[in-house]
TILUMSE-127169 format. One record per residue (C-alpha): z, y negated, x negated. Coordinates in steps of 0.001 Angstrom, whole numbers, padded with zeros to 6 digits, always signed. Layout:
ZYX/...
END
This chain:
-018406-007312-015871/-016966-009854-012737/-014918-012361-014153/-011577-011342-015294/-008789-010863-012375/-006091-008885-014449/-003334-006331-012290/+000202-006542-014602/+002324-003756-014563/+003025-003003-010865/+006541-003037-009711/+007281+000044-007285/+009826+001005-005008/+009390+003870-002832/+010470+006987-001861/+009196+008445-005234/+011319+006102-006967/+011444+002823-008466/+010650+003764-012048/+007340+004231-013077/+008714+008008-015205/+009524+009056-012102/+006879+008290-009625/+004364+009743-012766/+005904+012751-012587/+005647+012979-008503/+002312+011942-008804/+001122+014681-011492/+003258+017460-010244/+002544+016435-006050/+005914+016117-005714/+006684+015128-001838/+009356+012166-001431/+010256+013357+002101/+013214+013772+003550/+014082+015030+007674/+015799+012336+009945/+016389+012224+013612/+018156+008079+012558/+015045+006968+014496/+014763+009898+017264/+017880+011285+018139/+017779+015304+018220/+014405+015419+016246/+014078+015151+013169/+010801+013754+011842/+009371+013876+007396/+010569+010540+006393/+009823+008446+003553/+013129+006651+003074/+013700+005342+000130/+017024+006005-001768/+017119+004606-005106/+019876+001412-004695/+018423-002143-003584/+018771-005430-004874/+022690-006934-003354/+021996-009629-000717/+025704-010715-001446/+025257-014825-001675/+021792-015160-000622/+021116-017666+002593/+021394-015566+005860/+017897-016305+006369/+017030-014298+003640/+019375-011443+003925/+016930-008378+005212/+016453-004831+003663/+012739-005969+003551/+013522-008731+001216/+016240-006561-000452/+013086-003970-001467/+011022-007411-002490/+013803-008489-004621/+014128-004922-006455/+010466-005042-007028/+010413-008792-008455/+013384-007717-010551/+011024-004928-012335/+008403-007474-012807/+010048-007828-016060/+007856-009827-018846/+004751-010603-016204/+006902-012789-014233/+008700-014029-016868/+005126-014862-018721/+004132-016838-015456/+007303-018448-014760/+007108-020254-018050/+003101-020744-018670/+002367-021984-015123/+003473-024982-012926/+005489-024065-009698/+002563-025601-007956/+000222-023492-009665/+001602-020159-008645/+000958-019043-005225/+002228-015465-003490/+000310-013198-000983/+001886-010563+000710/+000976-007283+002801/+003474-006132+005771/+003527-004934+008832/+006632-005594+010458/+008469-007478+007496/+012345-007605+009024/+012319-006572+012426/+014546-003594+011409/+017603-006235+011415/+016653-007202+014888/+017298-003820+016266/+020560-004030+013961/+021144-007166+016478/+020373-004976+019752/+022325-002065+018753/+025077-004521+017402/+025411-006567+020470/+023373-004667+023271/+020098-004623+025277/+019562-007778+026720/+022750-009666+025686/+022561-013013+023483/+022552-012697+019504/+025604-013167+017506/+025989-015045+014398/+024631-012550+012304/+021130-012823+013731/+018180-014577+012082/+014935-014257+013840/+013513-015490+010057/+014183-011881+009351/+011421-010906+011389/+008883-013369+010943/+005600-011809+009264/+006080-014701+006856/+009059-013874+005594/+008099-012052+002490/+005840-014544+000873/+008577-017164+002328/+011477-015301+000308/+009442-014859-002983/+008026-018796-003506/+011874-019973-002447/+013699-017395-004863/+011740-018595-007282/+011257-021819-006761/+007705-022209-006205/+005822-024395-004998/+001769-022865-004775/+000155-021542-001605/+002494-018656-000072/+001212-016656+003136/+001501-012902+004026/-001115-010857+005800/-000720-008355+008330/-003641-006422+008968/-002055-003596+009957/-002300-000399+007317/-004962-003006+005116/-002204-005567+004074/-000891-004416+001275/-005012-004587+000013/-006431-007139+001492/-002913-009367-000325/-004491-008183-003585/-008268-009613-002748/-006647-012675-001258/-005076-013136-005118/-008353-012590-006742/-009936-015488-004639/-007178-017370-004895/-007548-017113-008953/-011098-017710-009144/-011764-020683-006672/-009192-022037-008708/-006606-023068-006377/-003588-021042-008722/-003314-019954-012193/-001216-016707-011023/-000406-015189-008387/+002340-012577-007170/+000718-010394-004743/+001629-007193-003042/+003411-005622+000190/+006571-004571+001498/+007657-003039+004533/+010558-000970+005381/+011452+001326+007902/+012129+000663+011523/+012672+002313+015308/+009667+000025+016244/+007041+001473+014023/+008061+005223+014162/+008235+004954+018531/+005482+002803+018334/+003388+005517+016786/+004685+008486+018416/+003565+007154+021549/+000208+007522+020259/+000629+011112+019320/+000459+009936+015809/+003219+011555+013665/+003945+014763+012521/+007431+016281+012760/+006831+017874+009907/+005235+016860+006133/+001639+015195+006630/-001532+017560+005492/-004345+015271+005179/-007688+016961+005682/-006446+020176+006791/-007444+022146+009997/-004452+021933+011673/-003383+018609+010609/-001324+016772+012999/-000701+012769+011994/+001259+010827+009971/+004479+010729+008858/+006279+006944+008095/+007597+005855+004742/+008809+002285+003641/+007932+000810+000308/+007284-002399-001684/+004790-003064-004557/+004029-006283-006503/+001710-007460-009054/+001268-010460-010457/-002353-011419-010999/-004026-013565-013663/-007440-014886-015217/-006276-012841-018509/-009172-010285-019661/-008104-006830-020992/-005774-004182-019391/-006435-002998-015701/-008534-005565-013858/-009375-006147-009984/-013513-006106-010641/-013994-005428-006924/-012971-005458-003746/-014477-004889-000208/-012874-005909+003429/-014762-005539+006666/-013651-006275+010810/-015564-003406+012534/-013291-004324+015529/-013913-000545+017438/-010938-000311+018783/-007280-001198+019010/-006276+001717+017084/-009051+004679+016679/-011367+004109+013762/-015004+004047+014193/-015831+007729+014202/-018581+006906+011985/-017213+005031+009650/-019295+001803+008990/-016618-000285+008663/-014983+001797+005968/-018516+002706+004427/-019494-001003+004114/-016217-001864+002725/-016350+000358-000280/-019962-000361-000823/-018871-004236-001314/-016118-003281-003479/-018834-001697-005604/-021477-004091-005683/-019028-006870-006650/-018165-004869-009224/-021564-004284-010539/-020672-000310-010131/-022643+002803-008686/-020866+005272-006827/-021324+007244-009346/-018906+005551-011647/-016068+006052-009661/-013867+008404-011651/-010646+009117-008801/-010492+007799-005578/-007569+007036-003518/-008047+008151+000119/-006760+006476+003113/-006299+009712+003672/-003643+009493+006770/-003997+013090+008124/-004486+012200+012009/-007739+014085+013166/-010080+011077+014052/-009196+008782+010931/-009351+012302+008334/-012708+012819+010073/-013999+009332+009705/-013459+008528+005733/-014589+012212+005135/-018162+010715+006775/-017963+007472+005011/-017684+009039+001678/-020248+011469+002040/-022716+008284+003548/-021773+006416-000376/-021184+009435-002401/-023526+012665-001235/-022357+015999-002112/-020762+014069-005181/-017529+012448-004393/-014978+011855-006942/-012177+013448-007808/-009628+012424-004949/-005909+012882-003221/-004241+011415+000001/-001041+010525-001743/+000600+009608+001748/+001040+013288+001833/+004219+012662-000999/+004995+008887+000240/+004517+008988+003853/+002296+006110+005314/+004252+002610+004212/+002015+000769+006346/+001604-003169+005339/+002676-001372+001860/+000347+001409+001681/-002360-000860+000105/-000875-002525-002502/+000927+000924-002837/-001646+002801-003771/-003345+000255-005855/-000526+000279-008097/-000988+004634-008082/-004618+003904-009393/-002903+001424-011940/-000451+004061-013290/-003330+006622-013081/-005802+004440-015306/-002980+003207-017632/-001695+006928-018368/-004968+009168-018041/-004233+011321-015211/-005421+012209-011904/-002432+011998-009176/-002356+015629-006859/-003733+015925-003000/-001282+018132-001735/-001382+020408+001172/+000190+023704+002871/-002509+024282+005167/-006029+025227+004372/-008570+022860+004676/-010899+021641+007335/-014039+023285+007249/-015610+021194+009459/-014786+018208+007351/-017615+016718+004838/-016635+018038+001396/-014574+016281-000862/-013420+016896-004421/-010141+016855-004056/-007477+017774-007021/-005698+020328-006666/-003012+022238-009300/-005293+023130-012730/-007510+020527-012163/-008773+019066-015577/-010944+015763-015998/-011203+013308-018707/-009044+010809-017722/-010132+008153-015165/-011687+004631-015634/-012674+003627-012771/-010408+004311-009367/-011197+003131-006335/-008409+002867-003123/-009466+002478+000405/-007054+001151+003409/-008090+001397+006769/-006430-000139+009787/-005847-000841+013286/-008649-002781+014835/-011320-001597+012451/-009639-003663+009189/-010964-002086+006518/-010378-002912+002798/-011420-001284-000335/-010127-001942-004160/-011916-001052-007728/-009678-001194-010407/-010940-000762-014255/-009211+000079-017394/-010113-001862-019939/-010628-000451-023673/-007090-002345-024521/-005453-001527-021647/
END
């Protein structure tokens, strides 16, 4: 066993929900949390994963702070509950530290400011450019709560989320904080949803990863914290794997070394075989190049004998600097309550995929111990996670 890196309860808000009841449920029954909106392309409507449950008020806070990005962070630190309180009160400020995942953090309130005040004319006093600075959410957390540890976010693209959660376990064991709040956020916005339409990237209609006719991604918005600690039992963080393969600006390395070498690392650190991998998380994006790719890197680590697995973008949409921390805290909820979350589709599959064991409605397994969650990015930034449930967990 790695030394101990324990995962606390996640807290999760996304389009699913922000109770954990809920988002089971979605995630046992493959329960999409789509809904159609033309908000960010007028006249046509694209799947959407907005979320709706109510946000934390902004009423008071500095203007600096006052983003829906850090209204989504401040819901999810609210449902840390007892973890935060636990390192709040054991731990120095100095000796907590915060790493988080996004994207585009609050850039949606800078088109606010466009719209509000027009193309090309100067701000009004509403306008923060803080808002949109990829620092902002690790900013916002260490100065709500009064911190005073090492605080950075990480935007690698569709890895963030992830590669925030690896950053924590380092963090931990070079000994440089004695917990750490780690996750990602990243909400909604004209720039992301354009941005990858011009690549021919989204699908008007609900995602179907791995499917023949599968025709890209469609956009959610989510955040999802942890806070991280030396403590042994529950669900740890045994492994972890990143790699740069740097093929391209956006299209994946059609043979998937990057992604291949990443999972392998998260293994070995672990101690693991392939093998032991009970449910795997799959990037799992449903564009035709990136579908293609992780179906080759899995059968290069697994053979014919690939875990159980599901794409749950398909219910979330893709939350981007999110998505990893995201779906880490699916495999958490999966481990913790002994079930295997669905890989839904409409469409049949792609033939001309590699195989891959993916669960579908009647699918019975003993329940998972070992989950593994890849996230794979623009520029070839790769990252793979290996969470474990302990026997007290």
């Amino acid at each position: 066993m790695t030394a101990p890196c324990r995962l606390s309860r996640p807290a999760v808000i996304c389009s699913l929900g922000a109770d954990h009841e809920r988002i089971v449920q979605a995630l046992r029954d493959g329960r999409r949390g789509l809904t159609d909106s033309d908000r960010y392309t007028p006249g046509r409507p694209l799947a959407l994963g907005a979320i709706e449950a109510p946000l934390a008020d902004a009423e008071g806070w500095p203007a600096e702070w006052a983003s829906r990005n850090n209204r989504l962070i401040a819901s999810a630190l609210a449902a840390l509950g007892e973890a935060l309180d636990a390192a709040l009160s054991h731990h120095a400020p100095e000796r907590i530290a915060v790493v988080m995942g996004t994207s585009t953090s609050g850039i949606s309130e800078t088109e606010a400011a466009i719209a509000r005040c027009g193309p090309g004319q100067p701000f009004d006093e509403r306008y923060r450019y803080a808002h949109q600075e990829l620092g902002a959410p690790a900013h916002f957390i260490r100065d709500r709560l009064g911190l005073a540890g090492p605080a950075w976010t990480i935007s690698t693209a569709c890895s963030s989320g992830a590669r925030a959660l690896s950053a924590a376990r380092r963090l931990l064991l070079s000994g440089q904080a004695d917990a750490v709040i780690a996750g990602g956020a990243d909400t909604l916005c004209g720039l992301t949803i354009n941005g990858f339409d011009a690549l021919g990237a989204i699908s008007d209609t609900a995602c179907q990863p791995f499917t023949a006719e599968r025709g890209g991604i469609n956009i959610g918005e989510a955040a999802a914290l942890f806070v991280v600690t030396r403590e042994t039992g529950g669900i740890q963080l045994t492994g972890y794997g990143e790699s740069s393969d740097a093929h391209h600006i956006s299209a994946p390395d059609p043979e998937g070394s990057g992604a291949l070498k990443a999972m392998r690392a998260a293994l070995d650190m672990a101690g693991r075989r392939p093998a032991e991998v009970d449910y795997l998380n799959l990037h799992g994006t449903a564009t035709r190049h990136n579908d293609a790719m992780e179906a080759r890197a899995l059968h290069a680590l697994f053979g014919d004998a690939a875990p159980p697995a599901s794409a749950t973008k398909a219910l979330t949409g893709h939350t981007l600097g999110a998505a990893g921390a995201l779906e880490a805290a699916f495999c958490w909820l999966a481990l913790e309550r002994g079930f295997y979350p669905r890989h839904v589709h409409e469409l049949p599959l792609d033939p001309t995929l590699m195989p891959l064991t993916l669960i579908e409605a009647g699918f019975d397994r003993s329940p998972p111990r070992l989950a593994l969650s890849n996230a794979f990015a623009f520029g070839g930034n790769n990252a793979a996670l290996l969470l474990e449930r302990t026997d007290d967990a």
